[in-house]
C-alpha positions as CSV (number, residue, x, y, z in Angstrom):
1,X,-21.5,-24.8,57.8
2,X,-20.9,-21.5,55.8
3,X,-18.8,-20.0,59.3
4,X,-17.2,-22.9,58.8
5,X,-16.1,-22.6,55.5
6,X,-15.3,-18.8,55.9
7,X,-13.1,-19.7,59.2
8,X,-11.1,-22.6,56.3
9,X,-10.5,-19.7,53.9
10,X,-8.8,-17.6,56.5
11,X,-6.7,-19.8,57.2
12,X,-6.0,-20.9,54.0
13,X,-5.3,-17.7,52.6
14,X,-3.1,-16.8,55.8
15,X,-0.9,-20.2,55.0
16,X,1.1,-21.5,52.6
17,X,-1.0,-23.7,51.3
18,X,-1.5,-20.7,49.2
19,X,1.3,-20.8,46.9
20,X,-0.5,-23.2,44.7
21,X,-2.7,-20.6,43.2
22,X,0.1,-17.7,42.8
23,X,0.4,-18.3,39.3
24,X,-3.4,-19.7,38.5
25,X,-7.1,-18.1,38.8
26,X,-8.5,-18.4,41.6
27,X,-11.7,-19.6,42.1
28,X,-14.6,-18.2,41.1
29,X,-13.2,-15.6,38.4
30,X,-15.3,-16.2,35.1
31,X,-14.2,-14.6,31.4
32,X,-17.2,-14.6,28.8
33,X,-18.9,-16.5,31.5
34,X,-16.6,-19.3,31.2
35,X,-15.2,-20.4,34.6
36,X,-11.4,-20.6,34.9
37,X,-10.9,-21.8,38.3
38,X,-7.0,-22.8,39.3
39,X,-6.0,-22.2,34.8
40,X,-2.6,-20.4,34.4
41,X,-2.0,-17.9,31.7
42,X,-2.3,-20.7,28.7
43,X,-4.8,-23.2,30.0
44,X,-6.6,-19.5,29.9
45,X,-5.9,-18.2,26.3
46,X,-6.5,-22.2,24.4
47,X,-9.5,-21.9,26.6
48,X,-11.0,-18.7,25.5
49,X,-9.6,-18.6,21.7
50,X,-12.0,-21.1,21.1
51,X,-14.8,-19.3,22.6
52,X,-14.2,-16.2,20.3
53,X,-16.1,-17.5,17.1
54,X,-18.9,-17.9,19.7
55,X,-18.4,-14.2,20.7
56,X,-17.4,-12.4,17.5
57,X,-19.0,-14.2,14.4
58,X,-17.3,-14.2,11.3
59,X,-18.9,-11.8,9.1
60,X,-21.7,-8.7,10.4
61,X,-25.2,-8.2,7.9
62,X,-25.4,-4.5,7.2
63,X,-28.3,-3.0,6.0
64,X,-29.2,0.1,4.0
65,X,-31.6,1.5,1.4
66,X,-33.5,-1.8,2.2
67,X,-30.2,-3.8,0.6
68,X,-28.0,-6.2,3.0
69,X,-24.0,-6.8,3.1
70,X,-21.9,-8.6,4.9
71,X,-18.5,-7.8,6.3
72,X,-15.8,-10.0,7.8
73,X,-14.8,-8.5,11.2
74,X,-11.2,-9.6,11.2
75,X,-11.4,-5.5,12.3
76,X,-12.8,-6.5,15.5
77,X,-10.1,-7.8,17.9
78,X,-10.6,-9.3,21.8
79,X,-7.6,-7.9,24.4
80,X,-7.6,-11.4,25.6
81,X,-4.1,-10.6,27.2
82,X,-5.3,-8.3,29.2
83,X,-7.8,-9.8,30.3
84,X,-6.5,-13.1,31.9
85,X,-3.6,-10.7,33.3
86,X,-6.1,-8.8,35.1
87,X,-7.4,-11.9,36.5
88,X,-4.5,-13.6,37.7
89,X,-3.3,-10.8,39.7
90,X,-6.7,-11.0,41.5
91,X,-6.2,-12.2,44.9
92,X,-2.4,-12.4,44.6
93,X,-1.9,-8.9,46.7
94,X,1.4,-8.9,48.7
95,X,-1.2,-7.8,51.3
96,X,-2.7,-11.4,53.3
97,X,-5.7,-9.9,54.4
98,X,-7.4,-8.7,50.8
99,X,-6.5,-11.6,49.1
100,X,-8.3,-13.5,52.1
101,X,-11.2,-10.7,51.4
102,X,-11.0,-11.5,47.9
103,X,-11.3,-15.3,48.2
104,X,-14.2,-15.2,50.4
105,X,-15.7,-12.4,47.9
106,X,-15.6,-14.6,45.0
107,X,-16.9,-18.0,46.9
108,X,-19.9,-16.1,47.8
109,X,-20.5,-13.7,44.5
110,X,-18.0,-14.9,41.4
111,X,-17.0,-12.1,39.0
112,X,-17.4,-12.5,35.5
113,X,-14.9,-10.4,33.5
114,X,-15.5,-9.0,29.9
115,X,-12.4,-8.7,27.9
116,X,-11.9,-4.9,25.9
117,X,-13.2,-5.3,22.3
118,X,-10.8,-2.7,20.2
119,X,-12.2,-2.2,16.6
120,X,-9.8,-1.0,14.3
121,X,-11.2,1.8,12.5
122,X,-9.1,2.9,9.5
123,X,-9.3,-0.9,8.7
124,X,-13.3,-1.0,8.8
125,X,-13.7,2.6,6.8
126,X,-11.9,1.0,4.3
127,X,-13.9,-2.1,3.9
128,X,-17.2,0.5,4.3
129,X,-16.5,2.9,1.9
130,X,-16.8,0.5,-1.2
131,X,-19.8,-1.0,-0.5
132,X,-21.7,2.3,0.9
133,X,-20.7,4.5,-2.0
134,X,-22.5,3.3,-4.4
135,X,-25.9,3.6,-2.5
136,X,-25.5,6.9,-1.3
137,X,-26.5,9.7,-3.3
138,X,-24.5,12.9,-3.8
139,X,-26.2,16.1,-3.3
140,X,-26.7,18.1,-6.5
141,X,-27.3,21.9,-6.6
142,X,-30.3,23.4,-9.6
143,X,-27.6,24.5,-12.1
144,X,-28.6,27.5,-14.6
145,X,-27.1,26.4,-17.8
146,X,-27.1,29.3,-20.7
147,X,-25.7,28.9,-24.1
148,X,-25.2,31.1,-26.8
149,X,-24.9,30.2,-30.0
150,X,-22.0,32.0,-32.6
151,X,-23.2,34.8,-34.6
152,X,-26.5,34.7,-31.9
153,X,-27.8,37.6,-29.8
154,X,-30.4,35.5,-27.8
155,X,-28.9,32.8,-25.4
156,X,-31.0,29.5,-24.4
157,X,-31.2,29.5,-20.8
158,X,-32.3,26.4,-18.8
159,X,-32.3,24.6,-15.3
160,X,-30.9,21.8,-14.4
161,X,-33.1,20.5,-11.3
162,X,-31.4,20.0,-8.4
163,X,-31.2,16.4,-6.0
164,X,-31.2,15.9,-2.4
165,X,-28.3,13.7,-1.1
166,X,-28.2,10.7,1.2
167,X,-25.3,10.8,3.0
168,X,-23.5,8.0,6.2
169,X,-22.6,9.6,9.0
170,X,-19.6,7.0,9.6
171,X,-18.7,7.8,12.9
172,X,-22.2,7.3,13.8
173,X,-22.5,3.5,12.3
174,X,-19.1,2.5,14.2
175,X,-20.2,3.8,17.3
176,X,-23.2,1.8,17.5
177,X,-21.1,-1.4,16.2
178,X,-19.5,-1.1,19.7
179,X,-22.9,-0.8,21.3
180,X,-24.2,-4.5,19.7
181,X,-20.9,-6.0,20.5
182,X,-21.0,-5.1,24.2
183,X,-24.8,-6.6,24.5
184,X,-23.6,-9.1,22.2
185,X,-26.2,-8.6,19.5
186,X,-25.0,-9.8,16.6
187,X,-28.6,-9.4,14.7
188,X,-28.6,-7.0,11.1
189,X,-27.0,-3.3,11.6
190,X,-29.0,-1.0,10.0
191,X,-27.2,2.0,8.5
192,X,-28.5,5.8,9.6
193,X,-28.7,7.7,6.7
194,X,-28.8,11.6,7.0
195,X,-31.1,13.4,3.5
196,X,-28.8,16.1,2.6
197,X,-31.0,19.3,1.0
198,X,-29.4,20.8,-1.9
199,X,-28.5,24.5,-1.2
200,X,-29.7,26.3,-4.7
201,X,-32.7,24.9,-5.8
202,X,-35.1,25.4,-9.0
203,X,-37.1,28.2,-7.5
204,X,-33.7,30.2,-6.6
205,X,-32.5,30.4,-10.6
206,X,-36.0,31.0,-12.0
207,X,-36.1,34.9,-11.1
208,X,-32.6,35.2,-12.5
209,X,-33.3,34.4,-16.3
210,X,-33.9,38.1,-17.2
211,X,-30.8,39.0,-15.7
212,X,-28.6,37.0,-18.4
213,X,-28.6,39.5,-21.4
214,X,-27.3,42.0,-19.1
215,X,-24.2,40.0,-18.2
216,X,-23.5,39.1,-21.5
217,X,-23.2,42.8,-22.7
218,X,-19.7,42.5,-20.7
219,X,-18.0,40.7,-23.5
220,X,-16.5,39.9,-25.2
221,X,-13.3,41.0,-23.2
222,X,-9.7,40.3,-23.0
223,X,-7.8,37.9,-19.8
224,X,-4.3,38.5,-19.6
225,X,-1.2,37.0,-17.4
226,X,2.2,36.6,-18.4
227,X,2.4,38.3,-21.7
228,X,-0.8,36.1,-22.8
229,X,-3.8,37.2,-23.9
230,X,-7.1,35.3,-24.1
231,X,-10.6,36.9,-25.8
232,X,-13.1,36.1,-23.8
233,X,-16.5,35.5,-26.4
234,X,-20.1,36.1,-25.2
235,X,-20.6,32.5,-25.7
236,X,-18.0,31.7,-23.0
237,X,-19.3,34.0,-20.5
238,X,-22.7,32.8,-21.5
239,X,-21.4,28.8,-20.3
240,X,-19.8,30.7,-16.9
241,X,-23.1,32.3,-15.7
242,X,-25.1,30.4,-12.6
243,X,-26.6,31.1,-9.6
244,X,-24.5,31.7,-7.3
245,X,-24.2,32.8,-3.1
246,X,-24.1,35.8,-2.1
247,X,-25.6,37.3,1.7
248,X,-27.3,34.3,2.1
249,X,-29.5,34.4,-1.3
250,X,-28.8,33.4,-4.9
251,X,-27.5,36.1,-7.3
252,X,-26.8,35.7,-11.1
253,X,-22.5,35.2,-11.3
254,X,-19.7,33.4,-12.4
255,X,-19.7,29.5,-11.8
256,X,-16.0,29.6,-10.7
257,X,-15.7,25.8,-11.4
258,X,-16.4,26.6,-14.6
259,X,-14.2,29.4,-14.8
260,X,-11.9,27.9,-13.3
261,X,-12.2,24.8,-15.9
262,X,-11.8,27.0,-19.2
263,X,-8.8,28.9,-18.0
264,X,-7.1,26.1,-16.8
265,X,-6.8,24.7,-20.6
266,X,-6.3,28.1,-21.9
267,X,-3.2,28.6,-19.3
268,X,-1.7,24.8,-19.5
269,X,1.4,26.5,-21.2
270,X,1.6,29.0,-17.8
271,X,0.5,26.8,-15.0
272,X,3.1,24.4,-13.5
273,X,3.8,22.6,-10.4
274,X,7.1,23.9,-8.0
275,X,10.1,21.6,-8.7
276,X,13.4,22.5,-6.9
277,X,16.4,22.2,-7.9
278,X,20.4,21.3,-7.5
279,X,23.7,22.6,-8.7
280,X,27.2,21.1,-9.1
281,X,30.3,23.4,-10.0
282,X,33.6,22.7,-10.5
283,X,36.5,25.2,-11.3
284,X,36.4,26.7,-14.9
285,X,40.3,27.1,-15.9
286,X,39.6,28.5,-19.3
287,X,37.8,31.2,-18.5
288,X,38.7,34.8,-17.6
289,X,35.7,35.7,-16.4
290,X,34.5,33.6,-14.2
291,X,36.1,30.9,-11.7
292,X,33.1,27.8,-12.3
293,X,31.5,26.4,-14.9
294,X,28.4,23.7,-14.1
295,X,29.0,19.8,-14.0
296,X,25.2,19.1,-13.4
297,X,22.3,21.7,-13.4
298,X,18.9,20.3,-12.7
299,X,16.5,23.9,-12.9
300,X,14.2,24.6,-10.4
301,X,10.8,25.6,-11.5
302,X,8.3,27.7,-9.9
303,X,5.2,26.8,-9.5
304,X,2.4,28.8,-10.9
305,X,-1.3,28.3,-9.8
306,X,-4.7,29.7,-10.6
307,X,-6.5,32.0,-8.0
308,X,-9.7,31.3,-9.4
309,X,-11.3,33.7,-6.6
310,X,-9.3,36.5,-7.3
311,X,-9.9,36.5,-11.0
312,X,-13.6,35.9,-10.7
313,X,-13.9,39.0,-8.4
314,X,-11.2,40.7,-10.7
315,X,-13.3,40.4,-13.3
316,X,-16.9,41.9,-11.6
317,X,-14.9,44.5,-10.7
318,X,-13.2,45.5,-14.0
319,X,-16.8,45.4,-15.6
320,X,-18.1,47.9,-13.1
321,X,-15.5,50.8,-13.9
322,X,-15.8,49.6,-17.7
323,X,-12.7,47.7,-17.9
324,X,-12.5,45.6,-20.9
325,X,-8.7,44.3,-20.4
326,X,-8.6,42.2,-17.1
327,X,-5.4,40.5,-15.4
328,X,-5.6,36.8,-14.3
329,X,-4.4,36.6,-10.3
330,X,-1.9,33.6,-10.4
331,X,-0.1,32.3,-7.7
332,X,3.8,31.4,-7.4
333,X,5.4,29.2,-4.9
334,X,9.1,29.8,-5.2
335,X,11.2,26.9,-6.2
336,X,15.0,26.4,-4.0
337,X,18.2,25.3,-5.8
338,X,19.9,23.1,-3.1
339,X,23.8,21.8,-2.6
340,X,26.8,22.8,-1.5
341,X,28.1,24.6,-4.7
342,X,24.6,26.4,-4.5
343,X,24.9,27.5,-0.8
344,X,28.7,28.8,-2.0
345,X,28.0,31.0,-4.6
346,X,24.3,31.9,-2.7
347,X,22.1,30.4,-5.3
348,X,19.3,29.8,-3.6
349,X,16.4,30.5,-4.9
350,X,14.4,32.2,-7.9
351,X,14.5,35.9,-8.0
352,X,12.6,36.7,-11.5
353,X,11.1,35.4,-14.4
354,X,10.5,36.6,-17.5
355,X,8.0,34.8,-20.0
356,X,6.5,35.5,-23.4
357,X,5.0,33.7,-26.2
358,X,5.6,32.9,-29.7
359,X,3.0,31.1,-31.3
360,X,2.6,31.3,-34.7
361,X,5.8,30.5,-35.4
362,X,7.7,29.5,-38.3
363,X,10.1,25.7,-37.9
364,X,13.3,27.9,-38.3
365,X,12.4,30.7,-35.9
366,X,11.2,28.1,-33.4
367,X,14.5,26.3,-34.0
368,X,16.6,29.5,-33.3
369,X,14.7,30.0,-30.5
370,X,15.1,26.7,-28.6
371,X,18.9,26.9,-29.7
372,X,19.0,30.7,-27.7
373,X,17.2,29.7,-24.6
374,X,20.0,26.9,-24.4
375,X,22.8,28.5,-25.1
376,X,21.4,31.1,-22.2
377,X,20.5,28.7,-20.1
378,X,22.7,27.7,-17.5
379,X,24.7,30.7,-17.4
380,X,26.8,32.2,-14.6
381,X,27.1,35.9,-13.3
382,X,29.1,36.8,-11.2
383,X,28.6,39.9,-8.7
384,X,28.8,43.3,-10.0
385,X,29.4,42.5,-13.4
386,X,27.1,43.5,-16.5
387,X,25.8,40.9,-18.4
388,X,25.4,40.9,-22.6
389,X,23.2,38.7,-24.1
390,X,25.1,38.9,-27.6
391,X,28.2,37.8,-26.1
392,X,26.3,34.5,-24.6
393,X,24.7,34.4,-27.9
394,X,27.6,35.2,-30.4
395,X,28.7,33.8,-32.9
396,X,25.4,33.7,-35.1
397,X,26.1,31.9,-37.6
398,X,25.7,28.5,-39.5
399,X,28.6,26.9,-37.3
400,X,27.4,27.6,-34.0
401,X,23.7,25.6,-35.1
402,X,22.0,29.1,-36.2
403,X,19.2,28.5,-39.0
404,X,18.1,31.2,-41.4
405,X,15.1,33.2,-42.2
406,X,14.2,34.7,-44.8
407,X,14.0,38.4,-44.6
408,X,13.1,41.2,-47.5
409,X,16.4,42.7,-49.1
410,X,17.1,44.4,-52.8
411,X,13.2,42.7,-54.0
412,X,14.5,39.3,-52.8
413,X,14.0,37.4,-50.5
414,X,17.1,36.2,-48.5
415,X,18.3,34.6,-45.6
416,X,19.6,35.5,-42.8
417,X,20.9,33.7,-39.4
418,X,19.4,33.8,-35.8
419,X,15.7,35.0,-36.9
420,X,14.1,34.6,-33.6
421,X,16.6,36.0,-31.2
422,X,14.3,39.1,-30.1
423,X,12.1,36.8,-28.5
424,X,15.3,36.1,-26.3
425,X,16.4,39.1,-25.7
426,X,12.4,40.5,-24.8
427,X,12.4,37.4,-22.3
428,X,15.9,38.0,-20.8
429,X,14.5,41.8,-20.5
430,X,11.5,40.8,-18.7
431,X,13.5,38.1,-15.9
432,X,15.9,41.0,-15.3
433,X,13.3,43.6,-14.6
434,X,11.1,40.9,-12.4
435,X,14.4,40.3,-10.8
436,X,15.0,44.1,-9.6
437,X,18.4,44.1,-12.0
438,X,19.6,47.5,-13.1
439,X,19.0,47.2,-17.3
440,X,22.0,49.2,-18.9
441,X,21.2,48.6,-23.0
442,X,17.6,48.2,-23.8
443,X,16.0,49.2,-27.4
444,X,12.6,48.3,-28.6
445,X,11.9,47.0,-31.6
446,X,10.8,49.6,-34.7
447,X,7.1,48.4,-34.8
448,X,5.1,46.5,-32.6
449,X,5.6,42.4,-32.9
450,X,2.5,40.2,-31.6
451,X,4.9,37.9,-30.4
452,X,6.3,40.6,-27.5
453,X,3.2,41.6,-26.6
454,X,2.1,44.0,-24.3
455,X,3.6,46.6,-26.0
456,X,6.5,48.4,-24.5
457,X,8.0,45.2,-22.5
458,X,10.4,44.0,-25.5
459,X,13.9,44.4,-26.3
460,X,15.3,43.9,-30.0
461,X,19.0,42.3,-30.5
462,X,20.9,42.2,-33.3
463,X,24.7,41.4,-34.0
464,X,26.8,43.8,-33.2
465,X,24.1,46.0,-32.0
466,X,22.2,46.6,-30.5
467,X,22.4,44.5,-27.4
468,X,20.7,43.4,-24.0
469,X,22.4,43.9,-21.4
470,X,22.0,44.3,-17.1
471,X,23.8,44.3,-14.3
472,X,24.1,42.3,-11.5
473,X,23.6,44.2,-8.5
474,X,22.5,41.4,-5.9
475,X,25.8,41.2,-4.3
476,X,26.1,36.8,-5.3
477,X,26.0,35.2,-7.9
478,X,23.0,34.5,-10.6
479,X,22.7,31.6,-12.5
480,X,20.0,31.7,-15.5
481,X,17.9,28.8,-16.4
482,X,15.5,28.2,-19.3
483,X,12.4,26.6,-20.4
484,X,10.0,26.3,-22.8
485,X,6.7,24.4,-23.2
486,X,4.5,24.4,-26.3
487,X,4.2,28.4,-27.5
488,X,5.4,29.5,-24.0
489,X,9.2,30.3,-23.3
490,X,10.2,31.8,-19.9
491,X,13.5,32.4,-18.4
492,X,14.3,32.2,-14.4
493,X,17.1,34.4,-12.4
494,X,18.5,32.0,-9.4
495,X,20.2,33.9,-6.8
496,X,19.0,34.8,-3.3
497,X,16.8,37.6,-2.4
498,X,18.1,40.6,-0.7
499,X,14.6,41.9,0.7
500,X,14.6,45.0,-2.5
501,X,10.9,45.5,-3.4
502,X,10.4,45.9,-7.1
503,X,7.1,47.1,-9.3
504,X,6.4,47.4,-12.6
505,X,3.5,49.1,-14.1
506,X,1.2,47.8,-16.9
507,X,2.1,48.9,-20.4
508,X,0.4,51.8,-21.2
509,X,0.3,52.7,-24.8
510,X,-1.7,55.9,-26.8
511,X,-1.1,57.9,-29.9
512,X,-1.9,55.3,-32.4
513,X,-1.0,56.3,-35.8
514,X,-2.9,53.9,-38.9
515,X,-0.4,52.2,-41.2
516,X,0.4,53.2,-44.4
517,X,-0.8,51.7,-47.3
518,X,0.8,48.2,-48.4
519,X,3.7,48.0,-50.3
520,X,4.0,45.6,-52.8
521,X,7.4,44.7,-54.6
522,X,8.6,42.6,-57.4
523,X,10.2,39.2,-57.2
524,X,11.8,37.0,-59.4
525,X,11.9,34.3,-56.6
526,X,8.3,34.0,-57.4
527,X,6.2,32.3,-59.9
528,X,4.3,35.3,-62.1
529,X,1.3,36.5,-60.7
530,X,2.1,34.7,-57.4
531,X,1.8,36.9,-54.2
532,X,3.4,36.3,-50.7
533,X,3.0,39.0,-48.0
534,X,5.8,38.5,-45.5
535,X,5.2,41.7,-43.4
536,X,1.6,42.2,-41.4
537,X,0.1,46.0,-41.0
538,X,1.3,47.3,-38.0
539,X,-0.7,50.4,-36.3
540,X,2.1,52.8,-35.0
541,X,1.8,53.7,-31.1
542,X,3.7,54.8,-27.9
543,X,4.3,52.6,-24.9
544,X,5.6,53.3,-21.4
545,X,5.7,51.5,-18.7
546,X,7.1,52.5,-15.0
547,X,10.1,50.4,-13.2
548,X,10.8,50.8,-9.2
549,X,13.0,49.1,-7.0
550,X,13.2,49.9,-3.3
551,X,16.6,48.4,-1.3
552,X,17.0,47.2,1.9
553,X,19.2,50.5,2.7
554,X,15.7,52.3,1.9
555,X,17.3,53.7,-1.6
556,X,14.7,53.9,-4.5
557,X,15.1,53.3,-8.1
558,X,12.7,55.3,-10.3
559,X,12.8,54.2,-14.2
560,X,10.4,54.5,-16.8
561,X,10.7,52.9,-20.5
562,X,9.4,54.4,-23.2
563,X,8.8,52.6,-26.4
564,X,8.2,54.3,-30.1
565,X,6.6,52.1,-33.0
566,X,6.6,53.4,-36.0
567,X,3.4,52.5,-38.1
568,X,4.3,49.9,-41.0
569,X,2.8,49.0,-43.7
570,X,1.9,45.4,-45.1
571,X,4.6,44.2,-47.1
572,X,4.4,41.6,-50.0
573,X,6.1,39.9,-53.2
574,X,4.5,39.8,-56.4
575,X,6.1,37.3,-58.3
576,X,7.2,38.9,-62.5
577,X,9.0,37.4,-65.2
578,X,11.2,41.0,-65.1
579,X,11.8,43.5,-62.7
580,X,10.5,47.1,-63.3
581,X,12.5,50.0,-63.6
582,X,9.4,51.3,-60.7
583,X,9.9,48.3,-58.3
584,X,10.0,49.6,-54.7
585,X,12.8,48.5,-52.8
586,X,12.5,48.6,-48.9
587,X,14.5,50.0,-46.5
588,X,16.3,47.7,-44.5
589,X,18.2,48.4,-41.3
590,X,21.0,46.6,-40.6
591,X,21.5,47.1,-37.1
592,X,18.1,45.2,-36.8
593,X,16.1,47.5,-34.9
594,X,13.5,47.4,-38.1
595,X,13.9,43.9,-38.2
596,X,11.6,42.0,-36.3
597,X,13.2,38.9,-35.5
């Protein structure tokens, strides 16, 4: 009987009779187990969609930390497709002889084929992570936690004890979802968890309590970046010190989260994120001195980070030589200008900035400073010309917006426009020397300001004289913007960078002379017996600080400024019903090189 049969298939598959199963399964091909003798393509697909809730249920039980959850698995898709494809073309060879083999194969062993279960992973992460999150626990390090109390010489030092993690390896849990669909086990999955130890641990701080006094005899001690200065208290180190790595053992340091944390609030005014820019001209007819003037300006801004690493080891280092004034490492990421007009006149990119601060304030000075920076702001130079900054500023007076303040003249008090402006013209200074530019005016002011500190890095203006002034050099055209934010005022040089390298030394300053004793003079613009000191002591000093630029031709530029303030005395009203014949009357310099602005 079964040679019979096997001689009928030959011949069947050798005839035409054939053709009735060229577009259908043949017999004995089985998907899921579920026979689909002589089905075509869509008899196959209604046929198996409704076996798929009996393959792949609805929802999957998770378990973990002895709690359950469930999970829909519309992540889990069947290549049905594929599948019935694969089986139709079974025994449909253009070759008679293997579709006769494969006939006879399946009468005597039918093939049962398993369709490819994809599981979409992204998908399935994303339905995991909310529900394992809150039952794993983050690994926390043994913190050492010192405090130090104002006025205090002894800090309180404690431990905060550290906690093992519990943590999902992810990749782990999806592989073994593949493994229980394949055998079709559909029974609770039970999460592998992996306990995470924490690396600094209560026994690593305990030995390092008697190290603590010893770092806190470092401050207190000054950070500075940018023309900003920060004191640094014993009772901030005190919050920075922890254990820390080193060599594979805990040492007594600096947290940097935490250091990183405090100078991020003192330097909000500093730190920003880059921002590029764009530029529109069109052709300026009124002007001698230049062909454009801007239609739209929107500034680039640099971007200035924290390198927390850098300072931290900055700092160890600075306290090992004695240093008690350390710089702050920041990091700049170049903003572009882009468009057509930009790309014309080569203004690229940044080339300098100049910064400074002038907290402390007055309304009217802060006034006559936001009016400067704008009336700088968006400037053109062209190549090769010098650039004044009383000619961009001028006129100074009430009808150009220019409020007064009050300055000290013949025992009264009177006011004068632009009070402010030598925070404009110490900023523009600073942008021209970060730039490389050649400076041809440059005078400091007659004592030393807070507001243009570090000494030696200002520049006084005054109307006529004396004046700022630079020249540019870099062979396109510069374009100045402004900007200020809170205290902090900075100016930026757009241009493009010829390759010069340029340094600049820190300020240094010696021969300190004490100021002379305070001068007080009589007022009628004063109640009687009121007093109002308008001038702070001022300890007289020298200041220098060195200026190269190397070209791309190899020529260097050696410069060095030097900077003489005088010592000055406090100066203040006294408010009398009638001026003495002894009253002291000030001298007052009108070119405004005693005037601190």
């Amino acid at each position: 009987m079964r040679v019979a049969l096997i001689i009928w298939l030959f011949i069947l598959s050798a005839s035409p009779a054939l053709a009735f199963v060229n577009t259908k399964i043949v017999p004995g091909l089985s998907i899921w187990h579920v026979r689909l003798d002589h089905l075509d393509q869509k008899q196959a697909v209604e046929i198996l969609q409704k076996k798929i809730p009996d393959i792949i249920p609805a929802y999957l039980t998770f378990q973990i930390n002895r709690e359950s959850f469930d999970l829909k698995t519309d992540w889990i898709h069947a290549d049905l497709e594929t599948t019935i494809n694969q089986a139709l073309a079974f025994g449909h060879s253009e070759i008679w002889w293997r579709n006769w083999f494969d006939h006879m194969r399946l009468y005597i062993y039918p093939v049962n084929l398993e369709p490819k279960i994809t599981i979409d992973e992204p998908a399935l992460r994303l339905l995991l992570q909310p529900q394992l999150d809150p039952r794993l626990i983050t690994v926390k390090n043994a913190e050492l936690m010192v405090s130090l109390v104002v006025g205090t010489s002894t800090p309180s030092i404690r431990i905060e004890t550290e906690r093992d993690g519990v943590l999902i390896d992810t990749d782990a849990v999806i592989r073994l979802i593949r493994v229980r669909i394949t055998d079709q086990d559909f029974s609770p999955i039970t999460i592998p968890t992996i306990v995470v130890k924490a690396e600094r641990r209560t026994e690593n701080l305990e030995p390092l309590r008697d190290q603590v006094p010893s770092w806190l005899a470092y401050a207190p001690f000054e950070l500075r970046a940018d023309g900003e200065r920060f004191k640094i208290s014993p009772a901030t180190l005190a919050s920075w010190l922890d254990g820390v790595p080193q060599d594979q053992t805990i040492v007594l340091g600096l947290n940097p989260d935490r250091v990183e944390a405090t100078l991020k609030e003192r330097l909000d005014g500093i730190l920003q994120t880059a921002k590029d820019g764009s530029l529109t001209l069109e052709e300026d007819t009124s002007s001698t001195s230049s062909a454009y003037k801007i239609k739209s300006f929107i500034p680039g801004m640099d971007g200035v980070d924290l390198d927390t690493s850098a300072t931290v080891q900055a700092m160890q280092q600075a306290w090992t030589v004695g240093s008690s004034t350390i710089p702050i490492t920041l990091t700049r990421h170049p903003a572009i200008i882009e468009g057509a007009d930009a790309e014309r006149l080569g203004i690229h990119e940044s080339i300098g900035v100049g910064r400074s601060n002038f907290s402390g304030s007055p309304v009217n000075r802060r006034k006559n400073i936001a009016l400067g920076a704008q009336k700088v702001s968006g400037v053109l130079i062209p190549p090769d010309t010098e650039f004044s900054l009383i000619k961009t500023l001028t006129p100074i007076d009430q009808t150009a917006g220019w409020l007064k303040e009050l300055v000290i003249k013949d025992n009264k008090t009177i006011p004068e426009f632009g009070g402010g402006l030598c925070q404009i013209g110490t900023t523009v200074f600073r942008a021209a020397i970060d730039s490389g530019l050649p400076i041809t005016s440059r005078v400091n002011h007659a004592y030393r300001v807070p507001y243009y500190e570090p000494a030696g890095k200002d520049a006084t203006i005054y109307d006529p004289a004396p004046d700022m002034k630079f020249k540019n050099d870099t062979g396109h055209w510069i374009l100045v913007s402004s900007h200020i934010k809170g205290d902090n005022i900075s100016f930026t040089f757009w241009g493009t960078r010829d390759g010069r390298e340029i340094t600049q030394s820190d300020s240094r300053v010696y021969n300190f002379v004490p100021p002379p004793a305070k001068k007080i003079i009589e007022t009628l613009d004063l109640p009687p017996g009121q007093i109002k000191c308008t001038e702070k002591a001022h300890t007289g000093a020298d200041a220098s600080f060195t200026y190269d630029v190397v070209y791309p031709d190899g020529k260097k530029k050696h410069v060095t400024f030097f900077s003489h303030y005088k010592p000055w005395g406090a100066v203040c009203l006294l408010g009398v019903a009638q001026l003495s014949a002894s009253s002291t009357t000030p001298i007052v310099d009108e070119t405004g090189v005693n005037n601190p602005n």
